[in-house]
C-alpha positions in Angstrom: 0.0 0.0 0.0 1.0 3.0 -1.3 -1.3 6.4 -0.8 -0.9 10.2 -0.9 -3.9 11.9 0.7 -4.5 15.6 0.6 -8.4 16.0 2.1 -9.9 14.7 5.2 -6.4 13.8 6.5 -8.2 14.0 9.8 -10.3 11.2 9.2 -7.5 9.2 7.7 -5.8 9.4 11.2 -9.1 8.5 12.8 -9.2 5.5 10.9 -5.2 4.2 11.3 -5.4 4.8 15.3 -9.0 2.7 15.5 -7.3 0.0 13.6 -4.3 0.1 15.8 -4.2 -2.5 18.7 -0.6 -2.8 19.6 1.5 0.4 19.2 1.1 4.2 18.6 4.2 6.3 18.0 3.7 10.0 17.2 6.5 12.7 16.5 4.9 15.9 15.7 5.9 20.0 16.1 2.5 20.6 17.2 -0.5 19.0 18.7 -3.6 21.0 19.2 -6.2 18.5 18.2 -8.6 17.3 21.2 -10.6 14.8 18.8 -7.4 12.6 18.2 -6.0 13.5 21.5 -9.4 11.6 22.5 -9.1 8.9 20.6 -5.7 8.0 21.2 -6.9 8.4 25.3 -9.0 5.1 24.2 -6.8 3.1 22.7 -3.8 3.9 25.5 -7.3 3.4 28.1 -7.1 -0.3 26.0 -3.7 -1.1 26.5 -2.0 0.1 23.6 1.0 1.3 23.7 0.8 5.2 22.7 4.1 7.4 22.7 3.7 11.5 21.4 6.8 13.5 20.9 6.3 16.8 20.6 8.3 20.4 20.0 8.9 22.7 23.0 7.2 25.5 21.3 4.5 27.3 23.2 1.3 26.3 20.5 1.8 22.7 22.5 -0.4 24.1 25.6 -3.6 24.8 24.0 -4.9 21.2 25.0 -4.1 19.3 28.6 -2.7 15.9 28.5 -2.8 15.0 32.2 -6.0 12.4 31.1 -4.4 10.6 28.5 -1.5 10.8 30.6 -3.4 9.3 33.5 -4.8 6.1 31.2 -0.9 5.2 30.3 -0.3 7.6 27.2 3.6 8.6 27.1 3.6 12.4 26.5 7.2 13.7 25.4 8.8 17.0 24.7 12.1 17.5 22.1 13.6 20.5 23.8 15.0 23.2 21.2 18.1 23.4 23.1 19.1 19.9 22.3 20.2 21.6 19.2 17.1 21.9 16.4 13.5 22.6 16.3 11.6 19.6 15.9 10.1 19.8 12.6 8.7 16.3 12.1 5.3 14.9 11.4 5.2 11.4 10.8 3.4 8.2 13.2 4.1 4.5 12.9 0.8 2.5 13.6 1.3 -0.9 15.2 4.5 -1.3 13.3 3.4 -2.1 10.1 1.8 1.2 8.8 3.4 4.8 8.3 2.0 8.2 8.0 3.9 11.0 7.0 3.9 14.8 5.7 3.3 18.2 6.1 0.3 17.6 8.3 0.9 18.6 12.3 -1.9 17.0 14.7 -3.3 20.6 14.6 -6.8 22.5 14.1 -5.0 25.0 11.5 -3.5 22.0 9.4 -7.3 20.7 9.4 -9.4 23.7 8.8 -6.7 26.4 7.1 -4.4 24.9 5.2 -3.2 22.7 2.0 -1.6 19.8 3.6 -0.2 16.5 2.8 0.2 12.9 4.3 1.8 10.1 2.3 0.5 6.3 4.3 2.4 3.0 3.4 3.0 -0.3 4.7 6.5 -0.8 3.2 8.2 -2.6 5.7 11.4 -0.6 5.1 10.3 2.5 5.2 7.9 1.5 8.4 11.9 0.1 10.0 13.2 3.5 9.0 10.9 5.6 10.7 11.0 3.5 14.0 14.5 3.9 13.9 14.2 7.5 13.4 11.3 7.5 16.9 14.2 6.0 18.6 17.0 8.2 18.2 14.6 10.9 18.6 13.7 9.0 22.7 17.2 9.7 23.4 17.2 13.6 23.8 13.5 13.7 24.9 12.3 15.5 28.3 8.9 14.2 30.0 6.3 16.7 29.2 6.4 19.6 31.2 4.2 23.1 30.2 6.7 25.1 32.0 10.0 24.1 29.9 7.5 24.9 26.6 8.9 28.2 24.5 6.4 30.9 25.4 7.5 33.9 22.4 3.5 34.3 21.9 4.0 37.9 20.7 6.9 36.3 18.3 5.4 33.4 16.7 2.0 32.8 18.0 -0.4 31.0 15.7 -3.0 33.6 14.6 -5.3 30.9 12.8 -4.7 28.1 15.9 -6.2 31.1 18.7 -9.2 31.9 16.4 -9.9 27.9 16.1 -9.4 27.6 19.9 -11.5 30.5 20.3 -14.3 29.5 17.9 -14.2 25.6 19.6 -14.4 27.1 23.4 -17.4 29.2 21.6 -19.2 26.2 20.8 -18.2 23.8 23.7 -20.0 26.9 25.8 -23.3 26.6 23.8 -23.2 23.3 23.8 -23.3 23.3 27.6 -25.7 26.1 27.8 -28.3 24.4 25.7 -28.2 21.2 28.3 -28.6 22.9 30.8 -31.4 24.8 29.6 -32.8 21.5 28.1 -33.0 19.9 31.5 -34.7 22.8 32.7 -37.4 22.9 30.1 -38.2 19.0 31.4 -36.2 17.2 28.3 -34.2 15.4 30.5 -31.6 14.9 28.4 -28.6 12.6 29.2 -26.0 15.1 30.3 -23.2 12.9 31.9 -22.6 11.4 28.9 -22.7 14.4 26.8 -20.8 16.1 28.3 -17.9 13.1 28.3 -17.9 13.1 24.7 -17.1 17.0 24.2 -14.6 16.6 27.3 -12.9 13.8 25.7 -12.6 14.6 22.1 -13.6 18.6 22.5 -16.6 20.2 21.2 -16.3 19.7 17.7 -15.0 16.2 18.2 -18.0 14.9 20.5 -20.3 16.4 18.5 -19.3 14.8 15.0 -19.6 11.8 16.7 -22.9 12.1 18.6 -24.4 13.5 15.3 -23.1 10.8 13.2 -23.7 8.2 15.5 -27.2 5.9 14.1 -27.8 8.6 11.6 -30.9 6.9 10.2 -32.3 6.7 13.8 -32.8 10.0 15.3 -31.5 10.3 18.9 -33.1 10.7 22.2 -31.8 14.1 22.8 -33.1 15.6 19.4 -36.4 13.4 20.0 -36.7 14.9 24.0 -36.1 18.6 22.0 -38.8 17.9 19.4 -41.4 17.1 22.2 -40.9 20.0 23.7 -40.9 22.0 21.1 -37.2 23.5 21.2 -35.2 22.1 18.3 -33.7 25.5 18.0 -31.2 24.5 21.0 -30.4 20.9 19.5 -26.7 20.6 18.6 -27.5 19.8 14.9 -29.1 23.3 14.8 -26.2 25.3 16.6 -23.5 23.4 14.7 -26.1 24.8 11.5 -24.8 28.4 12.2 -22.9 30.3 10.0 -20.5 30.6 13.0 -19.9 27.2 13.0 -20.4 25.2 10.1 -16.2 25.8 8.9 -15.8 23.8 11.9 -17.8 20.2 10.4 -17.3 18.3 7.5 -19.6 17.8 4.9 -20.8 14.4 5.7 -21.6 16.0 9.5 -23.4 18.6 7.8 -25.5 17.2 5.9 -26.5 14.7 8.5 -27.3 17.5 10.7 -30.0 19.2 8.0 -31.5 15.6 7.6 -32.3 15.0 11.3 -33.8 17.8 11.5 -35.7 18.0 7.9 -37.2 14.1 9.3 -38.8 16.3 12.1 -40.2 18.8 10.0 -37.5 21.6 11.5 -36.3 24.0 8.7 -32.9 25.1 9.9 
């Protein structure tokens, strides 16, 4: 196997770290994503083995990692002091497969920009890169946010904030309109809501909650519709103009159906 990809590189992650069983190795300059960071919390929560490397630049606090941390992920910071920036994006899955690119675990790399992963199984190329996650393991510092570069004014990410922003925007809503569900008597199942937006962040949870049994509606949206308030159901709010840069198309559209079976016009 042999691939380039250049869309949805997202999802091709998504589907290489669900396939994994054994081993995760990461080396990255920046990770920013909560809905990978979330799913690679699973698979270390399963007993995989999951190591991130990451650069000692500043971008690298916009998430926590104390959870996956706490379920047995390896978190790892290449101090620039060691003698160069790490530059790298690449992961190994399980030892057989490699990804590799211009694509940082990132938001911008997702939403703003052209990037570019390359995915092959060549056994060569897979021993190559492991031997490149090793000598890499030898200058490593465990993760610590207070060694992390902090020249914001210097080389802060413009597009990254306004993501991070625009996702604690939505994560906010999302809360608000629970709560006020709950109020109005839908009784909707908040605790484990609210653990899917923690765990893979706002846009994350919602994708999946959304996409989850598309072609039967769920109980939340149903609990909304009896009570007359689809206006605050998450397939409205991620419908706003606001919002909508933040979904795929496949999200999207699911969203507009659920409510279109219920005779909502969003």
């Amino acid at each position: 196997m042999l691939k380039a990809t250049f869309q949805n590189i997202k999802s091709q992650l998504s589907e290489l770290i669900s396939e994994s069983k054994e081993s995760i190795l990461i080396s990255v300059a920046w990770f920013t994503s909560k809905d990978l960071l979330g799913q690679l919390e699973n698979k270390a929560e399963q007993g995989c083995k999951v190591e991130i490397m990451v650069s000692d630049h500043f971008e690298n606090k916009r998430i926590s990692f104390k959870n996956f941390q706490k379920k047995g992920g390896s978190i790892k910071i290449l101090p620039t002091k060691s003698g160069k920036f790490l530059h790298d994006k690449f992961a190994v899955f399980d030892n057989k497969i490699v990804a590799s690119g211009s694509y940082n675990w990132t938001n911008s790399a997702e939403y703003y920009n052209h990037e570019i992963i390359i995915i092959s199984d060549d056994k060569t190329l897979v021993k190559q890169f492991n031997f490149r996650f090793q000598n890499l393991q030898r200058i490593v510092k465990e993760y610590d946010e207070q060694i992390l570069i902090n020249n914001q004014l210097i080389n802060r990410d413009i597009k990254e904030e306004e993501f991070s922003n625009l996702e604690k925007d939505l994560e906010q809503d999302f809360v608000s309109t629970i709560k006020e569900a709950n109020k109005l008597g839908a009784k909707i199942n908040s605790e484990m809501v609210l653990d899917y937006i923690h765990r893979y962040g706002a846009i994350g949870g919602a994708t999946r909650l959304i996409n989850k049994g598309t072609e039967n509606l769920q109980s939340g949206l149903i609990k909304l519709f009896e009570i007359n308030k689809l206006d605050i159901s998450f397939e409205n709010i991620i419908l706003k103009e606001k919002y909508k840069v933040l979904f795929d198309k496949n999200t999207i559209e699911n969203a507009e159906k659920r409510l279109i079976k219920l005779n909502f016009k969003p």
